[in-house]
C-alpha positions, 0 to 999 in steps of 0.5 A: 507467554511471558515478558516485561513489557515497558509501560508506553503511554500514549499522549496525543499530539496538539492539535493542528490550528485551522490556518496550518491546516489550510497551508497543508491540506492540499498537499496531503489532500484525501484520494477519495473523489467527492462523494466517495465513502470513507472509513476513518482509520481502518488499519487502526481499528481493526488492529484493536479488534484483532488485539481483542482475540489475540494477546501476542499482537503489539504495537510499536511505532518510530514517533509516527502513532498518529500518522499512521493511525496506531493512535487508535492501538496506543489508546486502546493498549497502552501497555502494549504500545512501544514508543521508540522515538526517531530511531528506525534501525532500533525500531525495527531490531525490538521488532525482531527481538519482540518477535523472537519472543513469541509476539508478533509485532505491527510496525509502524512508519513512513514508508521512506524511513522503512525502506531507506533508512532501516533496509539493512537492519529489516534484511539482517534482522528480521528477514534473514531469519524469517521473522513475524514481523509486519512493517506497515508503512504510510505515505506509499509512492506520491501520497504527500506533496512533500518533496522526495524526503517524503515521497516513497516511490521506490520502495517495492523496488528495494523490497522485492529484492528482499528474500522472505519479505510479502509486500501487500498494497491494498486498495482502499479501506475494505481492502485494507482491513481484511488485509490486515486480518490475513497478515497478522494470521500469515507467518514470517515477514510482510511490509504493508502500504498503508492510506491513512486516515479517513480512506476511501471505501469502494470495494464493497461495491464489487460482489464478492470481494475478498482480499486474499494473501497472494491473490489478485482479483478481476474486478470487471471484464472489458474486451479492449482493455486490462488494467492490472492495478494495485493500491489507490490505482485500483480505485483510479482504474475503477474510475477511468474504465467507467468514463472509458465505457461511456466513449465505447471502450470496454476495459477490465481490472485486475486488481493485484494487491499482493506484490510478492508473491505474485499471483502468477497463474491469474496474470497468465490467465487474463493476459492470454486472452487476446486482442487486448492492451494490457497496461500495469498501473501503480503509485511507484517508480516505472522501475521494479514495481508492479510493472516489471513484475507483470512484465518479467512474468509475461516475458518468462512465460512467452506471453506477449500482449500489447503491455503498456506502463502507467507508472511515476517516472524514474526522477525525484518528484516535485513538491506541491499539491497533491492533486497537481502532481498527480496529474502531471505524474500521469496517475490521476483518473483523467490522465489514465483515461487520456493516456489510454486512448493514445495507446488506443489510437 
């Protein structure tokens, strides 16, 4: 495999002073509860490690290395980095031009810039022709408190649409990592969630887990309750069914991180169990996630649980803290745990 590759060195941002980082912090605040482990940048390090095996693997990123975490590729592969500036649209179209060229190339930026503002170039040049492009996009749904010009929370919605495209939400650093391994192995186009920096690790906590592409997971089993969940949710989930069994309510989880497709026979299979609530839980819009796929799923297959949404409503967020917002929004772990044991009665 032969191509000119331009030279791209990476040279690191100033550093933020202490005073910013006390303005900011609240509004880009860790979603790990305290005490919870992290791993710092997974995404990052394990695209390095696979980088080690594979020389098609590239980089490049819309001005946004360091936020999210392709920092970590640049410095280690600099001449396999691809700097290309505030531009999406020709962003996403070298990625498809990188990828017609036997690469395969790991894209990297907001997920509202992907979503929003590169949608039709990604449709017309990378989908259409079903191209080994992986877009992996941070500040999915309200993961900043930065106003709606940050806040991606509809863009499962604009990619589901998408003929050709995988959309994976993973949970947590575990997840993230071997979901990153199974997308660079998986042929044709992903759009990945991405939790930056220093991630949450609760995954290895569950025997066994595996994350496999278009697979989703029971993490435990509860009579009274199914959450079926994706992304950070999983972990909110995880932690609302502990705090729910201690008031006698037994709640299982389905973890989903595979969006589309959609792991069908195993939704089918645990929402056919009766007598139970079975509530979706995600970090998007109530509009054309997660949600309204299980829903159309049950709907299409004469599966007619009790189902309930815990979703962020149809509206541009508020600006602010992120721990404020996401309790007014309903996705924090105390408001799960309130809002099902209304819906318990």
């Amino acid at each position: 495999m032969s191509m000119s590759r331009r030279q791209s060195k990476w040279i690191p941002r100033k550093p933020v002073d202490a005073s910013e980082r006390q303005l900011t912090s609240a509004m880009i605040a860790s979603l790990s509860a305290e005490g919870m482990p992290t791993v710092s940048a997974p995404f990052g390090h394990k695209l390095v490690e696979l980088a080690k095996q594979r020389e098609d693997i590239v980089g490049l990123s819309a001005d946004l290395a360091k936020y999210t975490d392709l920092h970590v590729f640049a410095e280690a592969y600099p001449d396999r980095f691809y700097q290309m500036g505030m531009a999406e649209q020709v962003f996403v179209s070298a990625a498809a031009g990188l990828a017609k060229e036997g690469f395969t190339p790991f894209a990297t930026t907001y997920a509202v810039f992907a979503s929003r503002r590169a949608y039709d170039f990604i449709a017309m040049a990378i989908a259409e022709d079903n191209l080994n492009v992986k877009i992996c996009c941070a500040l999915p749904g309200l993961t900043t408190g930065y106003g709606p010009s940050h806040q991606a929370t509809e863009d499962l919605a604009i990619f589901r649409g998408l003929p050709n495209i995988t959309i994976v939400d993973p949970c947590d650093a575990l997840d993230t990592e071997q979901a990153v391994e199974a997308i660079a192995d998986h042929k044709g186009p992903v759009y990945m969630r991405l939790l930056r920096g220093k991630v949450p690790s609760v995954l290895q906590e569950i025997e066994d887990y595996k994350f496999e592409l278009g697979k989703a997971k029971l993490l435990r089993d509860g009579a009274d309750v199914l959450f079926i969940s994706s992304g950070f949710m999983t972990m909110r989930t995880l932690e609302a069914a502990d705090t729910l069994a201690k008031d006698g309510i037994q709640a299982g989880i389905l973890h989903t991180p595979t969006i589309k497709p959609l792991d069908v026979d195993t939704i089918l299979e645990h929402c056919r169990k009766p007598g139970r609530l079975v509530v979706t839980a995600e970090n998007h819009t109530v509009i054309g996630g997660l949600g309204e796929a299980v829903a159309g799923t049950l709907l299409r297959n004469s599966v007619t649980p009790a189902f309930r949404q815990i979703a962020l409503p149809d509206e541009f967020l508020d600006a602010g803290a992120l721990p404020v917002l996401h309790d007014q929004y309903g996705i924090s772990t105390d408001a799960i745990i309130r809002q099902t044991k209304a819906w318990l009665g």
